[in-house]
Chimera marker file (.cmm) of the C-alpha trace (Angstrom):
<marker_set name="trace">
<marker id="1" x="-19.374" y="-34.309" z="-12.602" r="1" g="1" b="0" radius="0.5"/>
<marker id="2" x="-21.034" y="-32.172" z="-9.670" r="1" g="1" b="0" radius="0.5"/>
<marker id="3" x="-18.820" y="-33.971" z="-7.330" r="1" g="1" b="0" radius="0.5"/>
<marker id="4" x="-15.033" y="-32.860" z="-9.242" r="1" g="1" b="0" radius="0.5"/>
<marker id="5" x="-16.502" y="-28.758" z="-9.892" r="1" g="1" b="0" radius="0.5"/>
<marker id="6" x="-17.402" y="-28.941" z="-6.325" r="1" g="1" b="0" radius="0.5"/>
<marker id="7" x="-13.682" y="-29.912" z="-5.330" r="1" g="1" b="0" radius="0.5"/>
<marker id="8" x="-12.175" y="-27.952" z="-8.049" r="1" g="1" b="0" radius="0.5"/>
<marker id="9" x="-14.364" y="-24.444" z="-6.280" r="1" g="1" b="0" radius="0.5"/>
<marker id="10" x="-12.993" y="-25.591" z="-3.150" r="1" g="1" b="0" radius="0.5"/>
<marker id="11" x="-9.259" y="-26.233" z="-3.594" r="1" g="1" b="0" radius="0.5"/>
<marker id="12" x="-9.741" y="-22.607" z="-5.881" r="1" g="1" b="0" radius="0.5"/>
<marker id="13" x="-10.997" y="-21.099" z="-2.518" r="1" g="1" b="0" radius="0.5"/>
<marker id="14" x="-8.443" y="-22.377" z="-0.533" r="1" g="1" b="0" radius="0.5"/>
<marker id="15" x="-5.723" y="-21.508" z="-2.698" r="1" g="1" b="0" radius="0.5"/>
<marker id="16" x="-6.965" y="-17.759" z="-2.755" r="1" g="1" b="0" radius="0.5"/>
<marker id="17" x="-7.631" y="-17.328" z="1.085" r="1" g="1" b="0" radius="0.5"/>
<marker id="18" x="-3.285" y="-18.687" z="1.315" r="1" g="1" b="0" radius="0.5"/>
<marker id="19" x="-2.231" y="-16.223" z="-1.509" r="1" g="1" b="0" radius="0.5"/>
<marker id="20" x="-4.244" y="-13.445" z="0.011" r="1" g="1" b="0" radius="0.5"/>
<marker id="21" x="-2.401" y="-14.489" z="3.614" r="1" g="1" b="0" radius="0.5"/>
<marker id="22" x="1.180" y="-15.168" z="2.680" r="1" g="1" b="0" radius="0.5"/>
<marker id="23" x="0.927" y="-12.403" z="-0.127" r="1" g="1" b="0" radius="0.5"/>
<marker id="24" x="2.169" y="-9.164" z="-0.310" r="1" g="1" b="0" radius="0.5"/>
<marker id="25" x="0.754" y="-6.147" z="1.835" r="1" g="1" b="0" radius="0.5"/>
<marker id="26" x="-1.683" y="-4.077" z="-0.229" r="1" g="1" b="0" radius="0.5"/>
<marker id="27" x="-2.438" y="-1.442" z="2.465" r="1" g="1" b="0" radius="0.5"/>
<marker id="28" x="-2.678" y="1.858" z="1.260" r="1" g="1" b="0" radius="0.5"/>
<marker id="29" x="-2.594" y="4.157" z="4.886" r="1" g="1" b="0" radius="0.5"/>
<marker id="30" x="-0.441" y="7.554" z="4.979" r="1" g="1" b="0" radius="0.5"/>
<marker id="31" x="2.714" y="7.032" z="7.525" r="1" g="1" b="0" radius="0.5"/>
<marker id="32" x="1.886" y="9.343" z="10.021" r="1" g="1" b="0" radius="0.5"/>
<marker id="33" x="4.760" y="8.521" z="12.539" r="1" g="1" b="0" radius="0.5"/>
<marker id="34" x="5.095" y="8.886" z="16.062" r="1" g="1" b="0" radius="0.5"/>
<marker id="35" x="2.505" y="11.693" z="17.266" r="1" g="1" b="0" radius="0.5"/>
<marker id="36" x="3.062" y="13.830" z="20.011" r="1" g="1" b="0" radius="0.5"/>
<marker id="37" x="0.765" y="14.590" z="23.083" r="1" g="1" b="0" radius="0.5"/>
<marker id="38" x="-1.072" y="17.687" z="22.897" r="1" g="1" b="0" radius="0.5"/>
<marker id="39" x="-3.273" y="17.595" z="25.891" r="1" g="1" b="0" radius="0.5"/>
<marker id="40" x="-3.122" y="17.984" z="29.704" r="1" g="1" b="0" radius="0.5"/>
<marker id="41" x="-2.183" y="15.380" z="31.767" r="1" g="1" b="0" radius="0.5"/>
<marker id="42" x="-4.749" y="14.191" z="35.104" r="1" g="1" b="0" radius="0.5"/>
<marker id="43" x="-3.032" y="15.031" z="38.415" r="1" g="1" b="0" radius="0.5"/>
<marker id="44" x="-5.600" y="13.622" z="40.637" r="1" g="1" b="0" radius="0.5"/>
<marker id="45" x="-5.056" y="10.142" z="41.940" r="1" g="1" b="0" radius="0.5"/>
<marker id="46" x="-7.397" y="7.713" z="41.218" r="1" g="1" b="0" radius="0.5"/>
<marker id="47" x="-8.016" y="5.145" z="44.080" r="1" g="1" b="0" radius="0.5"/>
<link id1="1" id2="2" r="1" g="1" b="0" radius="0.2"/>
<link id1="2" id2="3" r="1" g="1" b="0" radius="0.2"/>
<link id1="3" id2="4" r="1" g="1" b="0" radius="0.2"/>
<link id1="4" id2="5" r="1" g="1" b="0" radius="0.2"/>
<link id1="5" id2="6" r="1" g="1" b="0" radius="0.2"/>
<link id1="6" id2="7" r="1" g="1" b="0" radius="0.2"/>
<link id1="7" id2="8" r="1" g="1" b="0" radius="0.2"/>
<link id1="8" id2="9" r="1" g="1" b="0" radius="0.2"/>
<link id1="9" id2="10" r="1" g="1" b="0" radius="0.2"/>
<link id1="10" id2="11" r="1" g="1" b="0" radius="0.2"/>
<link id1="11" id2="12" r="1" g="1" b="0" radius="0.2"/>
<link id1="12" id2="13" r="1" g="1" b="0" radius="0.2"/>
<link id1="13" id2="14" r="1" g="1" b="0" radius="0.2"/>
<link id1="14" id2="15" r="1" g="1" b="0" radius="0.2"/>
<link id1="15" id2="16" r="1" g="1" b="0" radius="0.2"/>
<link id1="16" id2="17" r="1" g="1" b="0" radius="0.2"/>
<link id1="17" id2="18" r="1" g="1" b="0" radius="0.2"/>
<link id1="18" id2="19" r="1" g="1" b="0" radius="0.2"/>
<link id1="19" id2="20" r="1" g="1" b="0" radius="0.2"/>
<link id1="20" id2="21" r="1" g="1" b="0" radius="0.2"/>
<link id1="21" id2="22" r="1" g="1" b="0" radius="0.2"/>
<link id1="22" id2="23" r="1" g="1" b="0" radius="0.2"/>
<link id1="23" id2="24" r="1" g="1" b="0" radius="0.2"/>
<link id1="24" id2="25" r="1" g="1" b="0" radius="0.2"/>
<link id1="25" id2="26" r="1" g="1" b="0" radius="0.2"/>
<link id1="26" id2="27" r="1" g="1" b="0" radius="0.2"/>
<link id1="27" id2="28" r="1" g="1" b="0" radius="0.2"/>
<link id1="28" id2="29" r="1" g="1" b="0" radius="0.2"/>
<link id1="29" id2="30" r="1" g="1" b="0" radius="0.2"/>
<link id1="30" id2="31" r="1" g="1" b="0" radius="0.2"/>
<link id1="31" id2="32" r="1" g="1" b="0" radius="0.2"/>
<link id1="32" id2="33" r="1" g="1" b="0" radius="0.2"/>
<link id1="33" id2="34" r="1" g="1" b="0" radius="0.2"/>
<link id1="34" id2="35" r="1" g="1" b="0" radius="0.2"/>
<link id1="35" id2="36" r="1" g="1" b="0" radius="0.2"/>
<link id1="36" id2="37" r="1" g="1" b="0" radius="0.2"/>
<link id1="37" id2="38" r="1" g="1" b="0" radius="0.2"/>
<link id1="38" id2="39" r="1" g="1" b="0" radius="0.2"/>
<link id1="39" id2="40" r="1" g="1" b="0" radius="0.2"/>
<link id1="40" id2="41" r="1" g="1" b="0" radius="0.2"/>
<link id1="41" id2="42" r="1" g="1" b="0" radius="0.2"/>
<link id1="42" id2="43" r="1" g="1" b="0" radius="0.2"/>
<link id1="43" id2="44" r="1" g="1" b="0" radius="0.2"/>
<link id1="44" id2="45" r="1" g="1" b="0" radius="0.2"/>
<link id1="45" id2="46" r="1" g="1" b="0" radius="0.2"/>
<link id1="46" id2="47" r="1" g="1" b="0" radius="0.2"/>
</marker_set>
């Protein structure tokens, strides 16, 4: 009986780790877009 919840967990796990891969995106970040540079840019060479 130990033996079949066991399997039953691990096909469960399995199953969740695929949906979570293959699933839709739940990312929740702001779209920034393309930033521009602000700063000053180095003239010296390096070697």
């Amino acid at each position: 009986m130990d033996i079949v919840k066991s399997f039953q967990n691990l096909i469960s796990s399995i199953a969740e780790g695929v949906s979570r891969i293959f699933g839709a995106s739940d990312d929740d970040y702001p779209k920034t877009g393309v930033q521009p540079f602000e700063g000053k840019a180095n003239r010296r060479k390096h070697k």
